[in-house]
C-alpha positions as CSV (number, residue, x, y, z in Angstrom):
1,X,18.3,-7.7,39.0
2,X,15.0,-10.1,38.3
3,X,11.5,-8.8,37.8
4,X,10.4,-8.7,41.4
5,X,13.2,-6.1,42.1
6,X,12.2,-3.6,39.5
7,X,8.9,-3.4,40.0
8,X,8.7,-1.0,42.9
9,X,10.6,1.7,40.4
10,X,8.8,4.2,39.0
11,X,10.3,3.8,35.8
12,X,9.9,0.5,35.8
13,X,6.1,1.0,36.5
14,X,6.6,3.2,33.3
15,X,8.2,1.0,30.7
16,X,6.6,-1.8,31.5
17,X,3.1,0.0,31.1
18,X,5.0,1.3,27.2
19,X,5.6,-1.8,26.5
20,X,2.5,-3.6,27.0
21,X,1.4,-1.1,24.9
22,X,2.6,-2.9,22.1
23,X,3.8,-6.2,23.1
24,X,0.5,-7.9,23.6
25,X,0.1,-8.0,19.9
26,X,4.1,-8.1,19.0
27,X,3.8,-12.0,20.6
28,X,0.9,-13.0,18.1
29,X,0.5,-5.2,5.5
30,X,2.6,-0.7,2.0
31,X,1.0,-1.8,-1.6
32,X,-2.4,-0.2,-1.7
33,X,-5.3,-1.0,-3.8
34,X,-8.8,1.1,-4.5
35,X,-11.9,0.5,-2.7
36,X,-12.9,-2.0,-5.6
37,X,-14.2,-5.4,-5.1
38,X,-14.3,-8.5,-7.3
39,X,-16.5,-11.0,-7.9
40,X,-15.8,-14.5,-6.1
41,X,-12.7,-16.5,-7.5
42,X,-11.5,-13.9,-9.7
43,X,-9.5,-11.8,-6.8
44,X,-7.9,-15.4,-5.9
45,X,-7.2,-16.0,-9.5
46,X,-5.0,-13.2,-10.1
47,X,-3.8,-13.5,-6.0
48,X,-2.2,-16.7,-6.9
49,X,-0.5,-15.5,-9.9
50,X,1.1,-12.3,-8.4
51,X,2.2,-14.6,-5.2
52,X,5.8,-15.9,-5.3
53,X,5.6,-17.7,-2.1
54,X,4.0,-16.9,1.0
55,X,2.4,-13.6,1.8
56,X,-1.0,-12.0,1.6
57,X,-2.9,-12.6,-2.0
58,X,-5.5,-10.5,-3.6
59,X,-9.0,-10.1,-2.3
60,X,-12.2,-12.4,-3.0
61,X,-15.0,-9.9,-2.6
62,X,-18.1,-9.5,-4.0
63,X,-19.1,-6.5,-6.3
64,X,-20.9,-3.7,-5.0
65,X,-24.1,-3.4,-7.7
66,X,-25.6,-0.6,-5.7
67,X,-25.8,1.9,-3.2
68,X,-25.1,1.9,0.3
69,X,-27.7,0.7,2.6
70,X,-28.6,2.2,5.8
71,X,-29.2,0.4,8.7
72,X,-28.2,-3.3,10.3
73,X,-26.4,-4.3,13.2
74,X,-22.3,-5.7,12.1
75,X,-21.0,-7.7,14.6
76,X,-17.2,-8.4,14.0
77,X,-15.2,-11.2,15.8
78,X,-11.6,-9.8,17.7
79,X,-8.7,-11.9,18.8
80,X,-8.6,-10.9,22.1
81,X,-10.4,-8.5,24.7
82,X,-8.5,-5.1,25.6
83,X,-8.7,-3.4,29.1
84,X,-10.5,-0.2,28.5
85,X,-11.1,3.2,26.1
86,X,-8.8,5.4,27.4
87,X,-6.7,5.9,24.9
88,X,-3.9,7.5,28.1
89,X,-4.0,4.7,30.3
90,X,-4.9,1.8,28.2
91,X,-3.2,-0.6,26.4
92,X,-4.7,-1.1,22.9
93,X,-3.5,-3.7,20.8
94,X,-5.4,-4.4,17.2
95,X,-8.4,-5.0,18.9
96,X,-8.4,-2.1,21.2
97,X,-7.6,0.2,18.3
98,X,-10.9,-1.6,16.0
99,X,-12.9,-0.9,18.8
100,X,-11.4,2.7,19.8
101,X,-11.5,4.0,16.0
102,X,-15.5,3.2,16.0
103,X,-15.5,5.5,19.3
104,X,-12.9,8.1,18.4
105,X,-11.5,9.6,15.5
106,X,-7.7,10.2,14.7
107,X,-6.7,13.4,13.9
108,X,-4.5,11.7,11.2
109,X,-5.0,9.0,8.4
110,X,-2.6,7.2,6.0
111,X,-3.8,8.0,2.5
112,X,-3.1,5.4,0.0
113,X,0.4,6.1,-1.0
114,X,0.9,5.7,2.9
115,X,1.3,9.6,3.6
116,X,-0.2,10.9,6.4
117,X,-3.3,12.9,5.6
118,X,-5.8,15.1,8.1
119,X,-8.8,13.0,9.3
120,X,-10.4,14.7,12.5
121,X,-7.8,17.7,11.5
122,X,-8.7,19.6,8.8
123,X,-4.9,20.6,8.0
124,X,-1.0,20.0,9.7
125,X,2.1,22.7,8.5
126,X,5.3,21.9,10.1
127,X,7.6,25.1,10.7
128,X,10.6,25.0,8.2
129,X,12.6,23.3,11.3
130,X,10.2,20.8,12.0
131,X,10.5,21.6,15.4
132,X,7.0,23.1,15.4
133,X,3.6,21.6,13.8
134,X,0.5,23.6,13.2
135,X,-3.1,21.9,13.3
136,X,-5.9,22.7,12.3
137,X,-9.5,21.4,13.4
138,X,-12.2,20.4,11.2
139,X,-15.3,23.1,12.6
140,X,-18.3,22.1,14.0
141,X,-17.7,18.6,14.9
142,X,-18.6,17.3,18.3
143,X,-18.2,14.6,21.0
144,X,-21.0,12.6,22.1
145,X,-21.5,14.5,25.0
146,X,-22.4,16.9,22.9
147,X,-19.4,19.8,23.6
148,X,-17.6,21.0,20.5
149,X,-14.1,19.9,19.8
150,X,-11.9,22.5,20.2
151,X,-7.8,23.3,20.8
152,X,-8.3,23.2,24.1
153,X,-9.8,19.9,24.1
154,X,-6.6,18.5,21.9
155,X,-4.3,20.4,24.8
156,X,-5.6,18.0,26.9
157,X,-4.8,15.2,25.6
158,X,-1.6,15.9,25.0
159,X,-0.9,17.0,28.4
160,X,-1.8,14.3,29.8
161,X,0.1,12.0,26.9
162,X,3.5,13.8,28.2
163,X,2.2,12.7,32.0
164,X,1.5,9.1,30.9
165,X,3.6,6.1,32.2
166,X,2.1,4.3,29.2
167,X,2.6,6.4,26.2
168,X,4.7,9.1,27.5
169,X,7.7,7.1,25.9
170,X,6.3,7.7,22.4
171,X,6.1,11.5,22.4
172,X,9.4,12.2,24.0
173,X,10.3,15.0,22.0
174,X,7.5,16.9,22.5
175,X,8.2,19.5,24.6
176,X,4.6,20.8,24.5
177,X,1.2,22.1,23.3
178,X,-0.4,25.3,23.1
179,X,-3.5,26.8,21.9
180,X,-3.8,29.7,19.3
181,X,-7.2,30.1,18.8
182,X,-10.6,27.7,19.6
183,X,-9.8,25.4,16.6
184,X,-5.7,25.8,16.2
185,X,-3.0,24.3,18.2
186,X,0.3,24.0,17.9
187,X,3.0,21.1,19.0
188,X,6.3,22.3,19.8
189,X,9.5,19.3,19.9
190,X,12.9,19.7,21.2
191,X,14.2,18.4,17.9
192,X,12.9,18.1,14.7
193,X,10.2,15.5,13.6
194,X,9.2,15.2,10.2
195,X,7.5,12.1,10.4
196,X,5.6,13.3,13.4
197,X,1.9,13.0,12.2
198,X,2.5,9.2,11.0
199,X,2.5,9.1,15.1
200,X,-1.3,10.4,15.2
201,X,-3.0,8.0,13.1
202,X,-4.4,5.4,16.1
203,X,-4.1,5.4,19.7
204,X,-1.5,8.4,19.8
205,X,-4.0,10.2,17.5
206,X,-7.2,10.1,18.8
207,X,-9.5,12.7,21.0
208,X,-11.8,11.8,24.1
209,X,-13.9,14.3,25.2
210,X,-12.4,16.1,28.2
211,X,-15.4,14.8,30.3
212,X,-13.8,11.7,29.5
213,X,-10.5,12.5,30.9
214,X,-12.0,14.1,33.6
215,X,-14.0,11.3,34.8
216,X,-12.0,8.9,37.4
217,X,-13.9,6.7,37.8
218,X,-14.8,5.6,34.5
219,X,-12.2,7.1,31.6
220,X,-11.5,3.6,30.9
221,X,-15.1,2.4,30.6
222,X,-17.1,5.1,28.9
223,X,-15.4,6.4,26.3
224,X,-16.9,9.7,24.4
225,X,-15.2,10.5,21.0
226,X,-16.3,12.2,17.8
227,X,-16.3,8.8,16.2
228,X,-19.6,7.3,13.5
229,X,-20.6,5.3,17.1
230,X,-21.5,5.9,20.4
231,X,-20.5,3.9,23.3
232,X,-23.5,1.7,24.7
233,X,-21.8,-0.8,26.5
234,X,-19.1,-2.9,27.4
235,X,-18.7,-6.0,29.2
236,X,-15.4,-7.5,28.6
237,X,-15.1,-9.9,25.8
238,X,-18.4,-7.9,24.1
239,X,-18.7,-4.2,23.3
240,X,-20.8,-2.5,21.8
241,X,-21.7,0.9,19.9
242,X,-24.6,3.0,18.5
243,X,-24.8,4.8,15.0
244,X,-23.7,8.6,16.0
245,X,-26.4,10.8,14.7
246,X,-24.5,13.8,15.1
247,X,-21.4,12.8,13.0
248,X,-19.3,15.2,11.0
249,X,-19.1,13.2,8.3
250,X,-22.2,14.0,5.8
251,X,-24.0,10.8,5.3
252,X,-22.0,8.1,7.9
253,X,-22.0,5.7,9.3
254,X,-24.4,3.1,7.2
255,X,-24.8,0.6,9.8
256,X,-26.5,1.2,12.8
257,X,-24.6,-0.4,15.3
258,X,-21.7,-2.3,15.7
259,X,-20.7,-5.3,18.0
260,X,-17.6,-6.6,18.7
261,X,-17.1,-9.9,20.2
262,X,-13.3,-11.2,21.4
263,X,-12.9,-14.8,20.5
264,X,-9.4,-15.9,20.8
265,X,-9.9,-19.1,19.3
266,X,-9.2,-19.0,15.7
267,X,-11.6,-21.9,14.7
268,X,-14.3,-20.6,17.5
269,X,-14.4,-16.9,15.2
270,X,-14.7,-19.4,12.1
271,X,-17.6,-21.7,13.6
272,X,-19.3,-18.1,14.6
273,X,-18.7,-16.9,10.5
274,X,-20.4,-20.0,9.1
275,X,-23.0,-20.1,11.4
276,X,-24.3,-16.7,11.2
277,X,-23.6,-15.6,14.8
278,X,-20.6,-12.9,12.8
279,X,-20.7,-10.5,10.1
280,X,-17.1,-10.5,10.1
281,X,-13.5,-11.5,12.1
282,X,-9.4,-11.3,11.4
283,X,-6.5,-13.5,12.0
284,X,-2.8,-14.0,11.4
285,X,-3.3,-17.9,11.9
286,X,-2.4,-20.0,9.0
287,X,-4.4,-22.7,8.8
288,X,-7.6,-20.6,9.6
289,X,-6.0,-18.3,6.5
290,X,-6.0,-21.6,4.3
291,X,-9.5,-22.6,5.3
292,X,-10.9,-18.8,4.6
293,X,-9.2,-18.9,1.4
294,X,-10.9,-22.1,0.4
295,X,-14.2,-21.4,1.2
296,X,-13.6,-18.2,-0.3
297,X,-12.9,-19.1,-3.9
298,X,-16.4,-21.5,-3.5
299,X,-18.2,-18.3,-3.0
300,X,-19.0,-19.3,0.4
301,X,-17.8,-16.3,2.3
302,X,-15.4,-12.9,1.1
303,X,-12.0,-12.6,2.6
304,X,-9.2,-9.1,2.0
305,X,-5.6,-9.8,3.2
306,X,-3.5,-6.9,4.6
307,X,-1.1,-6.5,1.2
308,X,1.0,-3.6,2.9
309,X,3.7,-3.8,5.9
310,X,3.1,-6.0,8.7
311,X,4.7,-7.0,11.7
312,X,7.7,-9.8,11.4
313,X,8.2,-12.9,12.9
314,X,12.1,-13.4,14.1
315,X,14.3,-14.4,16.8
316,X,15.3,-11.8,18.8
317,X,19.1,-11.7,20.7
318,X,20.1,-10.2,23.3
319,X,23.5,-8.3,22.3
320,X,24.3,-7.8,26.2
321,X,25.6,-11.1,27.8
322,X,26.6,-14.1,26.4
323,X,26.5,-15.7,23.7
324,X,25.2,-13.1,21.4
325,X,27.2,-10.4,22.5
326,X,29.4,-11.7,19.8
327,X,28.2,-10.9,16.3
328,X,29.7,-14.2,15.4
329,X,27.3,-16.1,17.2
330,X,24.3,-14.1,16.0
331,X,25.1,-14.3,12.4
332,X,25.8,-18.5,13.0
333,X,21.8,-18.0,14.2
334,X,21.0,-16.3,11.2
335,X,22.6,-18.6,8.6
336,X,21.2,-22.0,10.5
337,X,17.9,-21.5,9.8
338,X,16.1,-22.1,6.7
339,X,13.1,-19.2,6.9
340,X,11.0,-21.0,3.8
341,X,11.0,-24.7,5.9
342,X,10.0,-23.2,9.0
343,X,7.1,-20.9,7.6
344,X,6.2,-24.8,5.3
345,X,6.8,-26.7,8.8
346,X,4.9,-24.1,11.4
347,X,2.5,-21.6,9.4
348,X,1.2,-24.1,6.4
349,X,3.2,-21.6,3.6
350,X,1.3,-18.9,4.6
351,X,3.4,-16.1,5.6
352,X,6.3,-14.5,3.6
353,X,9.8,-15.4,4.2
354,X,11.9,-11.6,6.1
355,X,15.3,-11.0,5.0
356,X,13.9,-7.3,6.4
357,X,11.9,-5.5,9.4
358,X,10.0,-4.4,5.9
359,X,8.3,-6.3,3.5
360,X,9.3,-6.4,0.0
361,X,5.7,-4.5,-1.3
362,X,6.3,-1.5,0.7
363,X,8.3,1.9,-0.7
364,X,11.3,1.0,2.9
365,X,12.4,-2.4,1.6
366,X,16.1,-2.4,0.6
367,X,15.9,-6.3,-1.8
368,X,20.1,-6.0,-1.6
369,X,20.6,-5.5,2.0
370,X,23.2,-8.5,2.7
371,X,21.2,-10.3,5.1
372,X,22.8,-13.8,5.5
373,X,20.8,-16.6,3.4
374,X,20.7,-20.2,4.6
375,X,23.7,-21.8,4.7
376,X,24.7,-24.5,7.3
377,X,27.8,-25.1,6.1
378,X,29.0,-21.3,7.0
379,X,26.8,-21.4,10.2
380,X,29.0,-24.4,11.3
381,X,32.1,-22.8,10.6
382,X,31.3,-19.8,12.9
383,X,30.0,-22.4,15.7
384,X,33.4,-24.4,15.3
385,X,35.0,-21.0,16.0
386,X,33.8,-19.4,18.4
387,X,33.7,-23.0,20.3
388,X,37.6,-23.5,19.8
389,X,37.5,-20.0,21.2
390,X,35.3,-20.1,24.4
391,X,34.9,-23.3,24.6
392,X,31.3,-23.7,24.1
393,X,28.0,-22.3,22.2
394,X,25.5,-22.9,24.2
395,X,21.3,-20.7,25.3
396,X,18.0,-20.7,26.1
397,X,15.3,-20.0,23.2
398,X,12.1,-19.1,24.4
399,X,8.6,-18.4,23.4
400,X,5.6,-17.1,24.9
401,X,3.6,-19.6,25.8
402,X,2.2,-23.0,24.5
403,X,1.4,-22.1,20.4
404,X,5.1,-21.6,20.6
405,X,6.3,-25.1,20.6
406,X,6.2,-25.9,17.2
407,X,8.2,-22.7,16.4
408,X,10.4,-23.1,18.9
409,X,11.0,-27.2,18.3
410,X,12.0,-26.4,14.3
411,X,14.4,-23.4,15.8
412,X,15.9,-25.4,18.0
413,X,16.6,-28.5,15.7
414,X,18.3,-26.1,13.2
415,X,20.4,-24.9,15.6
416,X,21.6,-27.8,17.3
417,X,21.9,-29.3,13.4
418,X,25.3,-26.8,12.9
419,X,26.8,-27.5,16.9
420,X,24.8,-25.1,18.7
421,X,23.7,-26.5,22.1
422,X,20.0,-25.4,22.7
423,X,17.2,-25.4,25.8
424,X,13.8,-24.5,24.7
425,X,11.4,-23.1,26.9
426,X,7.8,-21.6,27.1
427,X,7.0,-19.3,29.4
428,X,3.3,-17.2,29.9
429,X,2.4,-14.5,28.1
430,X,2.6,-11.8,30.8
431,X,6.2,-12.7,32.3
432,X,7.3,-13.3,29.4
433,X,7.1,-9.9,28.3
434,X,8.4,-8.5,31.9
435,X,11.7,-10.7,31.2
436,X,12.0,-9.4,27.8
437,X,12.2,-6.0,29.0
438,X,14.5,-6.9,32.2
439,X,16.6,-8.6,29.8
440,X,16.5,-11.9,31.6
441,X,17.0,-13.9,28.2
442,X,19.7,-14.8,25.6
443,X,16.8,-16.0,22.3
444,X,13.5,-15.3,22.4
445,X,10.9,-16.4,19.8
446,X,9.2,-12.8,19.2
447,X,7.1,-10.3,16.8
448,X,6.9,-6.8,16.0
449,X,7.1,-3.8,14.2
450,X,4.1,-3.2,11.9
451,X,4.2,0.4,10.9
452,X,3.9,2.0,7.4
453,X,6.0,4.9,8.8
454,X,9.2,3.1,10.1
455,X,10.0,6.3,12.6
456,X,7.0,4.4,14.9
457,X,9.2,1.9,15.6
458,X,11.9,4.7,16.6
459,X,11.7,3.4,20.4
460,X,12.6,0.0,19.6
461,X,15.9,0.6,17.7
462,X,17.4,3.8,19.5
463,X,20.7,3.1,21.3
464,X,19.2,5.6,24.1
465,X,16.7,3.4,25.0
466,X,18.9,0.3,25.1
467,X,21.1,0.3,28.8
468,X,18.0,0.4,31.2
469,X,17.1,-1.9,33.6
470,X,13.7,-2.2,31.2
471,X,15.1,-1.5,27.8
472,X,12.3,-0.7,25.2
473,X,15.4,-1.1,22.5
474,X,14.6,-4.5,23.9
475,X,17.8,-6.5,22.0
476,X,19.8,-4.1,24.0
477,X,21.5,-3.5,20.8
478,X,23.5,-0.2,20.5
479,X,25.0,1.1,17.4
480,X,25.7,4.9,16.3
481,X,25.1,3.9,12.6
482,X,21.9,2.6,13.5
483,X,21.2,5.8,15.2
484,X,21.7,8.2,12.5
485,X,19.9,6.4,10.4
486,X,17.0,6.8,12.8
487,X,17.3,10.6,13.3
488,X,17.4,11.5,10.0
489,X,14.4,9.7,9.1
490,X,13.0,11.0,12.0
491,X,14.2,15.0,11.0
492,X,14.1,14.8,7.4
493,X,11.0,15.3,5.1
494,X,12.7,14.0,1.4
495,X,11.2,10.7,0.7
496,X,14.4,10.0,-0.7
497,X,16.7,10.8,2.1
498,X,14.2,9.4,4.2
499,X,14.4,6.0,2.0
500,X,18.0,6.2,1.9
501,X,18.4,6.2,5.8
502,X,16.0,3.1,6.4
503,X,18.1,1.3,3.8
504,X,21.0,1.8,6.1
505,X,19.0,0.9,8.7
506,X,18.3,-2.4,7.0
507,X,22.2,-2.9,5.7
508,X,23.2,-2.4,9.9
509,X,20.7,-5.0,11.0
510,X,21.5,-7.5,8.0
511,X,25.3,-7.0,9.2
512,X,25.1,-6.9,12.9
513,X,22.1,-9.3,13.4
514,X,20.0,-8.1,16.4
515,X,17.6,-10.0,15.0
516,X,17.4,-13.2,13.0
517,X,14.0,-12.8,10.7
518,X,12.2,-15.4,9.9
519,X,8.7,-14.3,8.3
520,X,6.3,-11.4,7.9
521,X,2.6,-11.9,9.3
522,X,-0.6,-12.4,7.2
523,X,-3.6,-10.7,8.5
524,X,-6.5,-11.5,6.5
525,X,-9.8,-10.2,7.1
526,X,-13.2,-12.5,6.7
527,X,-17.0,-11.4,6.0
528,X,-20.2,-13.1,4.7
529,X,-21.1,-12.8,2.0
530,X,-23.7,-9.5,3.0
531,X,-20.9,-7.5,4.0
532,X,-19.9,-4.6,1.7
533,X,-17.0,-1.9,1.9
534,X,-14.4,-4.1,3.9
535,X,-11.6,-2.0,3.3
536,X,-11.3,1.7,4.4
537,X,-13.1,4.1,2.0
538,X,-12.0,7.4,0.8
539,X,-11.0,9.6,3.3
540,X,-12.6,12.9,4.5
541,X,-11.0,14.9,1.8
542,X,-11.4,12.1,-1.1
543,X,-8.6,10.6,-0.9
544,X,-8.2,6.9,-1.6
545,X,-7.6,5.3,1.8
546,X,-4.9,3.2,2.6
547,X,-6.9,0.1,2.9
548,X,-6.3,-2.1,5.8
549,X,-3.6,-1.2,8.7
550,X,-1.5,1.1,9.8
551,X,-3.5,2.7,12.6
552,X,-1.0,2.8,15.1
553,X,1.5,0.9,13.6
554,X,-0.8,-2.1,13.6
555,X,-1.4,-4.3,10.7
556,X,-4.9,-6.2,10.2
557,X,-7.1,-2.8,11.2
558,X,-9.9,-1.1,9.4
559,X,-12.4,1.3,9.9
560,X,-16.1,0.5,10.3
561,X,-17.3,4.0,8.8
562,X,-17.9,3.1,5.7
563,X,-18.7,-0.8,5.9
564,X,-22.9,-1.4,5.2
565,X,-24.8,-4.7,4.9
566,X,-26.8,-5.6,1.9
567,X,-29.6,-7.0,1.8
């Protein structure tokens, strides 16, 4: 069945809405540090040495000689625009969650040992099953409007999360939401879910006013939060927001305003840096990476690289039809290709070769988990027999749209180096996706997955969510051992059994191949040199912050709060 035949099923309407969710920024890290900065050269310095090679390096800031200044207007450059502020019916990618967690607050933040910690909550107790979690709300805070937040409020939300074509998917098991008093209310699940409040900390997480959610006409437009700034405006590639007088945090926001301006071109946000017209911008893209670097270490401008997890880079098969229904052939994929000559040959050396959905500097990476090295010669063997078998080896490898070529050119060389015969295509962004999820593909050049707590990425990997017309589990890769490994670190509090189960998660993929890794992403993060506190501050309860990402299982995002401009 092609794309134009699903789309008049309401579940198709549904998953494809999911999936956009999070697909946007999948096409395109935990180690946490303090809130310290260094002078210019020195964080490179010790970057360098630390690096192996590839991957995010230590930060060149400046130090921070006094105290915070009031006032200013930051204006940040995004990678792309999102379609609105609701956080129900909209589809935030990174820079739909920088904008919406100026706007909103989440009632859950990743501390810097990547546990979840109460932000907009003032406390979360699970029941001893799990099955039921407890929050309580910080008193006296308020949206914009003015009304107080309240359990009722969070109710709401929730509701109309479980209604949701678009993030319904991601809070299947809970069953639903009550208020116990004006600031209590509990979540009950149909199973247990330990990890549940790692779910909370962006776009799942957050709390519009219900006059927000009440509004048809403009939920999407006019967003009213609790958040340090107040929606102003919005025009498409520009938003902006206004200092929240009435914030709940003593003493935030510094700046007075934030702008943010969505500049897909990599070299355009750079041009904008240098010539005053930003405060501050992010990218994944290598050579941008290389120059920011550079004119870091001169002392021209400050950069921080996301040093935690971070989405990977990999080929992705499709384990339903031919030829990677056969294990054989996905492993051959595997072996062909030489990870540390394709990130030299497409990304400049920036990125980190993957042997892992995780990245070796976060508590989830298994370093022994059997995942096939390069080796041609073993490649060709299993080419040679599953050709004398079938009587040929042949696919499509695709990418989304034109930046792909290079990618997809290297790939494809590599593969037809051991027998393999190979078609490259690009297709746009938008149907590229749609065919993804229809499963109208046999390789596609694709990245994901992101999340400090791996249970976010639950969906992807579940054998329920694997036979559907529109398959989130979007390899259509089934495997009971894969499942089990999911629930329990989706049911079980011990870090330990929780490590234990994503290390079998890790040995299942390295064996079974669903998907052929190549690299992890780099998200680094640039500022003049008048920028100060680029990396999340202390939480509301002291806590050290977990410094850049994880806000909804996204990489490359920080909070505004506590960023100020010096003079």
């Amino acid at each position: 069945m092609r794309t134009s035949e699903l789309r008049g099923s309401k579940r198709a309407t549904a998953l494809l809405r999911v999936a956009a969710a999070v697909m946007v920024i999948s096409l395109g890290a935990g180690a946490c540090g303090s809130n310290s900065s260094t002078p210019a050269g020195e964080g490179a310095e010790k970057g360098a040495a630390k690096q192996t090679k590839g991957g995010a390096r230590a930060a060149v800031t400046l130090a921070t000689d006094s105290q915070p200044r009031y006032g200013g207007r930051l204006v940040y450059g995004l990678e792309a625009e999102t379609d609105g502020f609701n956080p129900v019916k909209n589809r935030w990618a990174i820079s739909g969650t920088m904008i919406g967690l100026t706007v909103f607050d989440p009632l859950v933040a990743f501390d810097a040992d990547q546990k979840p910690q109460p932000y907009l909550a003032a406390s979360f107790t699970p029941s001893s099953d799990f099955k039921t979690w407890t929050f309580k709300l910080r008193p006296n805070v308020k949206f914009h409007d003015g009304t107080p937040l309240t359990a009722a409020a969070v109710k709401k939300v929730y509701d109309a999360h479980k209604q949701s074509g678009l993030t319904g998917a991601a809070f299947t098991p809970l069953e639903r939401t009550e208020v116990v008093d004006e600031l209590t209310v509990e979540f009950h699940m149909s199973s247990p879910w330990a990890a549940f409040p790692a779910s909370l900390t962006g776009q799942g997480g957050v709390i519009p006013a219900p006059a927000q959610l009440d509004d048809q006409e403009n939920s999407t437009t006019r967003p009213i939060g609790t958040g340090p700034f107040k929606f102003v405006s919005w025009n498409g590639p520009i938003y902006v927001g206004e200092k929240n007088p009435d914030y709940w945090r003593p003493g935030l926001p510094y700046l007075d305003a934030v702008e943010f301006r969505a500049i897909p071109e990599n070299q355009s946000r750079m041009s904008s840096l240098l010539a005053g017209q930003l405060h501050m911008f992010h990218t994944t893209n290598g050579p941008t990476i290389i120059d920011i670097r550079k004119r870091a270490d001169a002392g021209e401008i400050q950069v921080v690289e996301d040093l935690g997890e971070t989405e990977e880079g990999f080929v992705m098969l499709n384990t339903s039809k031919p030829p990677f229904d056969d294990v054989r052939a996905r492993r051959a994929v595997a072996y062909a290709i030489d990870r540390q000559a394709y990130i030299d040959a497409v990304g400049e050396g920036v990125n980190r070769a993957a042997d892992s959905v995780f990245t070796p500097n976060t508590p989830w990476y298994l370093a022994d988990n059997g995942y096939p090295e390069y080796d041609p010669a073993t490649a060709q063997e299993l080419v040679d027999e599953i050709k004398r078998e079938k009587g040929s080896f042949s696919f499509r490898l695709q990418g989304g749209g034109v930046d792909s070529r290079n990618a997809l050119s290297f790939l494809q060389q590599a593969f037809q180096n051991v027998g393999m015969d190979v078609e490259v295509e690009t297709i746009e962004q938008s149907r590229y996706i749609v065919e993804a999820l229809a499963g109208n593909y046999q390789a596609n050049l694709w990245r994901q997955f992101g999340s400090p707590d791996p249970d976010f990425d639950y969906i992807w990997w579940i054998s329920d969510n694997a036979d559907d017309q529109l398959a989130l589990n979007i390899a259509r890769h089934a495997n009971p051992d894969i499942d089990a490994a999911l629930k329990k670190g989706r049911e079980n509090p011990d870090p330990e059994v929780r490590r234990e189960a994503y290390a079998e998660l890790q040995r299942k993929f390295s064996e079974l191949v669903p998907y052929a890794w190549l690299d992890h992403a780099t998200w680094a993060i640039a500022a003049n040199n008048k920028v100060r506190g680029i990396v999340n501050g202390p939480l509301p309860d002291g806590q050290p912050s977990y410094p850049i990402g994880g806000s909804g299982g996204f990489p490359g995002v920080h909070r505004l709060t506590q960023v100020w401009i010096a003079e």
